[in-house]
C-alpha positions, -999 to 999 in steps of 0.1 A, spaced: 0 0 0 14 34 -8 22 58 20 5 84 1 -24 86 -25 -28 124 -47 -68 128 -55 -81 157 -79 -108 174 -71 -136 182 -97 -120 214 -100 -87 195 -114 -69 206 -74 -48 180 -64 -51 166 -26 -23 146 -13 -33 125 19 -15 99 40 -22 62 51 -31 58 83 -29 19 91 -56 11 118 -28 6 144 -15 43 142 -45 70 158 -40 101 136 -35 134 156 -74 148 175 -74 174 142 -95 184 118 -96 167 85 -106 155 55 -104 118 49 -110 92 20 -116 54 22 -102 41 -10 -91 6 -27 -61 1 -48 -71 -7 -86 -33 -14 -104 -13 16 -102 -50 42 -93 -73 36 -69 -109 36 -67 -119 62 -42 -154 47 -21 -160 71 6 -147 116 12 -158 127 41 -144 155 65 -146 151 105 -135 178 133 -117 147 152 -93 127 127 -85 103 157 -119 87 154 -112 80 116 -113 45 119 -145 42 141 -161 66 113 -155 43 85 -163 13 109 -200 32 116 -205 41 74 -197 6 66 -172 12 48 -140 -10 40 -106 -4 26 -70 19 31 -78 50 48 -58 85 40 -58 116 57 -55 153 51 -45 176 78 -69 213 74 -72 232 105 -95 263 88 -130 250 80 -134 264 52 -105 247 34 -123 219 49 -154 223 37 -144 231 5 -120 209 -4 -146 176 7 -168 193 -17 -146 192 -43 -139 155 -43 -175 149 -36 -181 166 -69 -153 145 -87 -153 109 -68 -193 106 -55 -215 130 -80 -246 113 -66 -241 120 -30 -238 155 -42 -266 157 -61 -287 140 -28 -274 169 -6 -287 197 -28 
């Protein structure tokens, strides 16, 4: 598994995030976070969410039934945040984009 996996956003912005093996608790920080499964040399990206508590990551996935590597990306500011989950929503999960309009 690679220690890091670069996503672009629907606005072509590229987002680098970092493995986080279930035995290593990421830092109690904000955060986006992707749940992803490795496809040859890409990956198919199955969940984007954002949380205010990246420690919990694993629990998160866990609770959204969700299986596979999980990366992280460190953003303090909100709305980096908020924006940036928005913008791989857009690109990776159009129809749970569409469903929060």
């Amino acid at each position: 598994m690679r220690e890091f996996v670069d996503l672009s956003g629907a606005s072509g912005a590229s987002y680098r995030f970092k493995l986080t093996p279930r035995d290593r608790i990421p830092l109690r920080i904000a955060g986006n976070y992707a749940v992803v499964k490795p496809r040859g040399e890409a990956v198919s990206v199955l969940l984007v969410a954002e949380t205010n508590d990246l420690s919990r990551v694993h629990e998160l996935c866990a609770e959204a039934g969700v299986r596979g590597a999980v990366y992280v990306r460190l953003n303090v500011a909100r709305s980096t945040r908020e924006a940036e989950h928005q913008d791989l929503v857009d690109r990776y999960l159009p129809k749970q984009a569409a469903a929060a309009e």
